[in-house]
C-alpha positions in Angstrom: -43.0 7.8 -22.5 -39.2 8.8 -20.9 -40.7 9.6 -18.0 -41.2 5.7 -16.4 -37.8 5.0 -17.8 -36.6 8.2 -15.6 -38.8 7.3 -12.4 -36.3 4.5 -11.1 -33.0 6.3 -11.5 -35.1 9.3 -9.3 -34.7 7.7 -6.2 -31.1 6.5 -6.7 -30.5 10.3 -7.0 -32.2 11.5 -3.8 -30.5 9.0 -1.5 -27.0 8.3 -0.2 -25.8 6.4 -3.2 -25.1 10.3 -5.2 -23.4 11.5 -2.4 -21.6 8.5 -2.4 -21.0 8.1 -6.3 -19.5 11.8 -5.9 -17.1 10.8 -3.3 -16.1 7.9 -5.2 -15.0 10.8 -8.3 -12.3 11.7 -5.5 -10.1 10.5 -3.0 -8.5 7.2 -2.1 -10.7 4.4 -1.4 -9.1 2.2 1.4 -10.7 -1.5 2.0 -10.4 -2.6 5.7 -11.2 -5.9 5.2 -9.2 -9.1 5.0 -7.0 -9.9 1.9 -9.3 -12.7 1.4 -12.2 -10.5 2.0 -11.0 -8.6 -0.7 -10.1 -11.2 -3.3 -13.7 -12.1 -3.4 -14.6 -8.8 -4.0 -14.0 -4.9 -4.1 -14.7 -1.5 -5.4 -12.9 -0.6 -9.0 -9.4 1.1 -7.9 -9.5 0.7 -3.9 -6.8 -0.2 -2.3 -6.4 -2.9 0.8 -5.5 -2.1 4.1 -6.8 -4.5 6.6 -7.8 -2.8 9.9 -5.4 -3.4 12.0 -2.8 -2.5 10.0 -4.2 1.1 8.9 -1.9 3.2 11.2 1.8 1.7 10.0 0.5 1.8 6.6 -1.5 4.8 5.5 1.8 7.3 5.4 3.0 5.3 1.9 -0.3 5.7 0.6 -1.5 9.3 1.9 1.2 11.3 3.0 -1.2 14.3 2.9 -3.3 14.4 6.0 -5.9 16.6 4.4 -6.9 14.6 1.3 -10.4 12.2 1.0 -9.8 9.0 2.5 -12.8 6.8 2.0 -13.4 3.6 4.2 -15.1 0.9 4.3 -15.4 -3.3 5.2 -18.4 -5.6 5.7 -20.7 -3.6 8.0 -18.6 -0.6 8.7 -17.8 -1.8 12.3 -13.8 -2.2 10.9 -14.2 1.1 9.1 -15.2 3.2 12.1 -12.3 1.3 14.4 -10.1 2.7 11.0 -11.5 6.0 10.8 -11.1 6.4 14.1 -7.2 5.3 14.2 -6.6 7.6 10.8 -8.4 10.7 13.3 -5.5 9.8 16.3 -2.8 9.8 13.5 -3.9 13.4 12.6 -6.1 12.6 9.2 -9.3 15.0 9.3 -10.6 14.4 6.0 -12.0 10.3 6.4 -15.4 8.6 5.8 -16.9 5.8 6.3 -18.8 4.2 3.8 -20.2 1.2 5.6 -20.4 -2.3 3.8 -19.1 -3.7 1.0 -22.2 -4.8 -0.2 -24.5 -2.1 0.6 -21.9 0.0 -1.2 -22.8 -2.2 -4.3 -26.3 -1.8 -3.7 -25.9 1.5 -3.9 -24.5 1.4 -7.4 -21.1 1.6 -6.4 -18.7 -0.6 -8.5 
């Protein structure tokens, strides 16, 4: 009788949402959208740093070029234009996550 209970957190576990639950455990999470992008909405404990303001900013919040930064905006268009910034300035250990709300999907909070 566990076992239907069990079946629909299986598939959670096989997909991108584990990986992505373990990188939450670590790592700053950096929100590339808007400030009122964000105020409508974000994942527990990240921090906002609109796109285009990524490069002047991330020093004061990872001086440490080696450490998990973890991206992500709407679709992950503004991400990748961030991650790709963060990899000029030096930063070697960046993801992006995508969207917002497929992060949620996901099971991210």
């Amino acid at each position: 009788m566990l076992l239907p209970a069990a079946l629909p957190a299986a598939p959670k576990a096989a997909t991108p949402p584990a990986s992505a639950q373990a990188a939450k455990a670590k790592g700053v999470w950096i929100d590339v959208r808007s400030p009122e992008e964000f105020s409508q909405g974000h994942l527990q404990g990240a921090i906002n740093i609109p796109a285009d303001q990524i490069g002047a900013k991330i020093s004061s919040i990872s001086p440490d070029k080696q450490a998990p930064i973890h991206l992500y905006c709407r679709s992950g268009r503004r991400a990748e234009a961030a991650l790709q910034t963060l990899k000029q300035l030096g930063y070697n250990n960046v993801t992006n996550h995508g969207g917002y709300e497929d992060l949620r999907k996901q099971g991210l909070r």
